[in-house]
N, C-alpha and C positions, 0 to 999 in steps of 0.2 A: 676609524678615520684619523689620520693626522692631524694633529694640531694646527691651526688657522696661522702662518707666519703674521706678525703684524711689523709694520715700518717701527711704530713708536718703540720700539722695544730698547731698540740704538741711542731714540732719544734720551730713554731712559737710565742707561748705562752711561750716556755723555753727563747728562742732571748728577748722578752720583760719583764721575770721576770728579768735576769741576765744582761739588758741592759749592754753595754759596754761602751756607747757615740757612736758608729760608725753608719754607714748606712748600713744597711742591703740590699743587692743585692742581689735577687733570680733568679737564669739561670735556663734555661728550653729551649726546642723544641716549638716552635712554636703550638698554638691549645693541651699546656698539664694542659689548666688551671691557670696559673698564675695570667691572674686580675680577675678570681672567685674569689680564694681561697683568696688572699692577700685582697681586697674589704672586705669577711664575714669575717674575721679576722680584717681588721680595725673597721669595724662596731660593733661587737661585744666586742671591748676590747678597746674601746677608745672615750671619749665622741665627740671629733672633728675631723674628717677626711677629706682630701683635697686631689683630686685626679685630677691629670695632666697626660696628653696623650699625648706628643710630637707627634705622628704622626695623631693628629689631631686638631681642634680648640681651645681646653684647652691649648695646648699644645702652638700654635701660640699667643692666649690670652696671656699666662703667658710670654712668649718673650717680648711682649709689655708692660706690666706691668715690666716688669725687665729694658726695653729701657726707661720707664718713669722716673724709681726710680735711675738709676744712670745718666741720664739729671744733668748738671750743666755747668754754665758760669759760666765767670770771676764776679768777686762779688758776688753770688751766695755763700748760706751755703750748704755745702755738705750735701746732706741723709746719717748720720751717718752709719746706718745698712741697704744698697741698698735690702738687698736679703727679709729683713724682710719686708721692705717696699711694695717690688713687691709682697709678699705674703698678704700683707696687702687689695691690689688695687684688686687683685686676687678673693678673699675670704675675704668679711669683718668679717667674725666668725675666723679668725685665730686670736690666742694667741699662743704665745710660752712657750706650759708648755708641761710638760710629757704626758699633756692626750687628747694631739692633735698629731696623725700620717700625715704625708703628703707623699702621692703615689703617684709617679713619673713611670709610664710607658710607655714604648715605649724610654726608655730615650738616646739610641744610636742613636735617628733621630738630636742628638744637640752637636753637641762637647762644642759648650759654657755651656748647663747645667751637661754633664756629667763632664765637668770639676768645678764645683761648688761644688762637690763631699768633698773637704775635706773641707769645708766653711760649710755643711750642718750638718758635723759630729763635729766643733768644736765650732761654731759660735751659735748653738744651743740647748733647753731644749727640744723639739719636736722630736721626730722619725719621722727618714725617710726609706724610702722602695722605691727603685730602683730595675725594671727590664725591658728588652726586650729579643726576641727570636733574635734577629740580633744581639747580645754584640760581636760578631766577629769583626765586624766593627770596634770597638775603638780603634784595633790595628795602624789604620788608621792615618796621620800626624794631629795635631790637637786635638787631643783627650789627654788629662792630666790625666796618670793614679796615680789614688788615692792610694797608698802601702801604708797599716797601716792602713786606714780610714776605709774599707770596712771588713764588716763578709760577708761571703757567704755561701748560702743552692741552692738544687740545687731541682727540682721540675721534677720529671722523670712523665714518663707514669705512670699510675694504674697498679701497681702489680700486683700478681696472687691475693694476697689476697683482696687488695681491691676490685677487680673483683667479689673475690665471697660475699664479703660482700655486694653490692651493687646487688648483686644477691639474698641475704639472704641463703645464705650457710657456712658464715664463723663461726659462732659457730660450724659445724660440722667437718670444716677444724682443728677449734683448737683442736678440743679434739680427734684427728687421733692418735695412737700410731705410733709413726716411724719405729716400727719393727714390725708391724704384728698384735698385741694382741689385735686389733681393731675389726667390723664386719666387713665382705666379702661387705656388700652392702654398707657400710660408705666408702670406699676405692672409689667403683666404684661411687657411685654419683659424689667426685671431682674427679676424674679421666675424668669422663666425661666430666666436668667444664673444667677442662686443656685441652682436646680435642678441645674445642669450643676459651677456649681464645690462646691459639696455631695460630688457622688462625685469629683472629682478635685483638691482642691484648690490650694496655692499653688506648688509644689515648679516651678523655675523651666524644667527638662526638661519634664514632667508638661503644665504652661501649652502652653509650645511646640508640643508632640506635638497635643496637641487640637485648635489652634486651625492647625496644618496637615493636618488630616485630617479634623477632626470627629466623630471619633469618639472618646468615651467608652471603650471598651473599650481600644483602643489608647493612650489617658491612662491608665489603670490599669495598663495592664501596664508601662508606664513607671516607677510607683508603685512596684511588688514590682519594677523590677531596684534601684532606690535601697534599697530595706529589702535586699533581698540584700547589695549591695556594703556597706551599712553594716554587716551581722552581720559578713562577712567582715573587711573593718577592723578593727571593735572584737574580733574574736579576738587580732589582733597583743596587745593591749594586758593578755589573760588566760592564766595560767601553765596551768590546771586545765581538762584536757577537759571536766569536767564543767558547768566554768562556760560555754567556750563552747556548749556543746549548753542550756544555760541560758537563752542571749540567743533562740535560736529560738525557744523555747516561748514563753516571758515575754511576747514583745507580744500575742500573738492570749491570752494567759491576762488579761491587763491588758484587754480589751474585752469578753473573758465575764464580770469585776471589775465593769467599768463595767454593764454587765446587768442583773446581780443585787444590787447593792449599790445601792438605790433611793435610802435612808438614809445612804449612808455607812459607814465603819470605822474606828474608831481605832485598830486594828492590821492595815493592808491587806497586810503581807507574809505574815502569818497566811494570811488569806483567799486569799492567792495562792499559797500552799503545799499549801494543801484540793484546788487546780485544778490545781499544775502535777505536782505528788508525793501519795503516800501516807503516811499518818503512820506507816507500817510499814516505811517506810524512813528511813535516815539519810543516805542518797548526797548527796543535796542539802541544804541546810542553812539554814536563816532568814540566819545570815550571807552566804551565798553570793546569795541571794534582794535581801539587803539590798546588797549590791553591786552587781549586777547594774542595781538599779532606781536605784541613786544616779548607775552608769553612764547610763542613759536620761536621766535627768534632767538631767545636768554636757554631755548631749550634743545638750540640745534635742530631745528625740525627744517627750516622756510632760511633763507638769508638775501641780501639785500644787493640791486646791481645800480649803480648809477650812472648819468647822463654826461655825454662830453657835448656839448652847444657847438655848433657849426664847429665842426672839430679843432676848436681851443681847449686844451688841458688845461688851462686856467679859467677856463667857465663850466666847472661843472654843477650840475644839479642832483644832490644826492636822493637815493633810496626812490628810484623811477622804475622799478621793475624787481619783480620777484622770483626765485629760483629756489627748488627742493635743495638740501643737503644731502639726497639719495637720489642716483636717478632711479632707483626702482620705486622709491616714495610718488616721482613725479610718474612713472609711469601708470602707479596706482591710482591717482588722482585725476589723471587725464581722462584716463580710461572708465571712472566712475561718472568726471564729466560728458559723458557720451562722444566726445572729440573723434573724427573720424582719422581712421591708422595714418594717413600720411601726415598729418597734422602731430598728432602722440610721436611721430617719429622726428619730425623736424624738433620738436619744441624739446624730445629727452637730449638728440643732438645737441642742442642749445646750452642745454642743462649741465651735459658731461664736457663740454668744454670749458663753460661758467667754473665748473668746482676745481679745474686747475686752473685755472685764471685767480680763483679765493685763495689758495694755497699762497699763486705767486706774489698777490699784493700782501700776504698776512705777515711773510717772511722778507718783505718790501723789495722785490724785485723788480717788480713793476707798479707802476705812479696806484696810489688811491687806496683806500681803505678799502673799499671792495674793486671786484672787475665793473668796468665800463662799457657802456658802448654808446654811438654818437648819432648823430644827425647832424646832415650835411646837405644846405640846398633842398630841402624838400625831400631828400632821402634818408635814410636809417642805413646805419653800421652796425653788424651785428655784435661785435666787440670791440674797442678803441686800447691799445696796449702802449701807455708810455716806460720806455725800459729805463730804469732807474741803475743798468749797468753801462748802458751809452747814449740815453737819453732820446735814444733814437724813436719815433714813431710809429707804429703798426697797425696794420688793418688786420683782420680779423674776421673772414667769413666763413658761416657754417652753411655747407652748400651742394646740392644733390645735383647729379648729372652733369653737364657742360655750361650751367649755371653761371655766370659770368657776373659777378657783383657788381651793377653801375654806380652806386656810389662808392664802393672801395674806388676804381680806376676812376671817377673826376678827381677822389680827395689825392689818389697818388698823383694826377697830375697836376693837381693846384699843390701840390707840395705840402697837404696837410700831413702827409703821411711816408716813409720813405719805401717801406715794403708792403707788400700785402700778401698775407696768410689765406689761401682755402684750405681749408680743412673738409675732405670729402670720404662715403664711405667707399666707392667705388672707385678709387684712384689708389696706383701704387707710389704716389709722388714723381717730384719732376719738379727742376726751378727753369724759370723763361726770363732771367732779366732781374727785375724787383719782385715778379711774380714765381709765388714759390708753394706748390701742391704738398700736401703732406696729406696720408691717410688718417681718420681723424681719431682712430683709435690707437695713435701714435701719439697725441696730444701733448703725451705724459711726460716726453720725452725732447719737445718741442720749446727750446733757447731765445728770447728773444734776444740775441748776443749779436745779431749784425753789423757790421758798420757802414755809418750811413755814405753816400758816393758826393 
């Protein structure tokens, strides 16, 4: 099988045309690919590469080599540059020029080398690339955070499109018209493709497993052995039985959250204490709760949507609602919650629009630190998009059949809004005005560039 194309790749190649001097730190989810992609990228754009595994023998090797190289007694000449030297004892092919990369991962298992961090970025002609799926951790005492030192890129699951690319469909994905004027059966082929990545989505195992078998179910099961191994992991990282027996419950409680919480919460730990404990016990505890989910969060797993108040942009209410980082995570969780199919189908809907709406606020496209969505009159907006390219406002519905969102059209006509987006699976698009259909596995491809009339 071919190699998985990945987007970051570019990015990667842009980081080392426009060097900065800093270290490059790539975050991601555990199993989304990181020491592939950062490895074919050293190798291919660097004649010297030097790769360390903190949570392995490289990793203790180079400890040792670092223990060697600042060794010194009294009368003794100090090792002028310790950290070159330990890379010296390391790697006898190391030089310190531009066209030697050194790949540091797993590097949250070290507070001594995560704190070398701004030594790496100033002390040297060599690029360096730091990452681990546990960077939550450095929060931790100990740990010397580098501010100024570090760029960061963040390395998500495989999109829809790299999905169909690796499928050999994305040439047919690009040249879709977004309103229609495409053929009936180029719609349905990716439509179908979104069907299939819907239950399994990006997770770079998961990809592979499907597309040598075909089977859906055996992508799934691929899915829960990654949730397994990561519970497993993230116990290393918990002192308190109670908290790792925590991490189990908490995701499949996070997707009965996402259920029932149509509206939103402005205290979801609350609401996820109603589901995961009794308020007749004290075992578990909002702090323990509040950990836990900070953990999800620091680790790419869960991320956060927030509230726009009668739709003013300037009244928001942050982290009122919760969304996977994979829709095939979310589909897994729905589905353990016993949730019936049309509901798992709305809410992954939900989800796969949510993750490029993350994208576009990350890269500040649109208003917010995360996507929004609003409430209006006693109604709910499934997403609220203010464009930070014309400032213009958007509605945002994710909507099956002839569906007709009544709160999008009062907020378009009270002027809270200038256009409004459905986003549907059974439409080949079409615009009426303000109102403007897109198929919703088009998403990806969907500008909020309009100007307003």
């Amino acid at each position: 099988m071919k190699d998985l194309k990945r987007d970051i790749y570019e990015s990667l190649l842009e980081w080392k045309k426009n060097y900065s001097g800093k270290v490059l730190e790539v975050e991601g989810a555990r199993q989304v690919g990181k020491t592939y992609i950062i490895s074919k990228f050293a190798r291919e754009n660097y004649k010297n590469c030097i790769y360390i595994n903190m949570a392995q023998t490289t990793g203790r090797d180079f400890l040792t080599c670092l223990d060697t190289a600042e060794q010194w007694k009294p009368g003794e000449i100090r090792v002028e540059k310790p950290i070159h030297k330990a890379l010296e004892l390391f790697d006898k092919s190391f030089a310190d020029t531009e066209e030697t990369i050194i790949f540091i991962d797993e590097i949250q298992e070290s507070a001594r080398v995560f704190s070398l961090i701004r030594q790496f970025a100033r002390e040297f002609q060599a690029h360096f690339i730091v990452t681990g799926s546990y960077l939550g951790k450095v929060i931790e005492k100990g740990y010397f955070l580098p501010a100024g030192d570090l760029d960061t890129i963040t390395l998500n699951t495989l999109s829809f499109e790299e999905f169909l690319d690796a499928a050999g469909k994305g040439e047919v994905y690009n040249k879709l018209d977004l309103y229609g004027e495409s053929k009936p059966e180029e719609y349905e082929e990716v439509k179908s493709f979104y069907k299939i990545y819907c239950q399994i989505g990006g997770y770079p195992a998961v990809v592979k497993k499907y597309l040598e078998t075909g089977s859906i179910q055996e992508a799934q099961k691929e899915i829960g052995g990654i949730i397994h191994i990561f519970v497993q992991e993230s116990e290393r990282y918990f002192d308190d039985i109670l908290q790792m027996n925590l991490l189990e419950q908490l995701l499949p409680a996070i997707a009965q959250l996402m259920l029932k919480e149509k509206k939103g919460s402005s205290d979801l730990v609350k609401e996820l204490s109603k589901i995961v404990f009794h308020e007749d016990t004290n075992r578990v505890t909002k702090t323990s709760i509040n950990h836990a989910i900070a953990w999800f969060y620091r680790s790419h797993i869960i991320g956060y949507c927030g509230k726009v108040n009668e739709g003013n942009i300037l009244n928001v209410t942050p982290n009122c609602r919760f969304y996977f980082c994979d829709v095939g995570a979310a589909f897994y969780f729905l589905n353990i919650a016993g949730a019936a199919p049309s509901d798992i189908e709305g809410i992954v809907n939900e989800n796969f629009v949510y993750l490029y709406l993350k994208k576009q606020a990350e890269s500040m496209m649109i208003a917010g630190n995360t996507p929004m969505f609003a409430s209006y009159q006693k109604g709910e907006l499934d997403f609220f998009v203010n464009s930070r390219m014309n400032y213009v406002n958007y509605a945002v519905e994710v909507k099956a059949g002839k569906n007709q969102g009544k709160t999008a059209m009062q907020m378009l006509r009270d002027g809270k809004v200038s256009y409004i987006y459905y986003l549907k699976g059974d439409t080949y698009g079409g615009c009426a005005g303000k109102i403007i259909t897109i198929p919703i596995y088009l998403m990806g491809r969907v500008a909020f560039d309009r100007e307003s009339e």
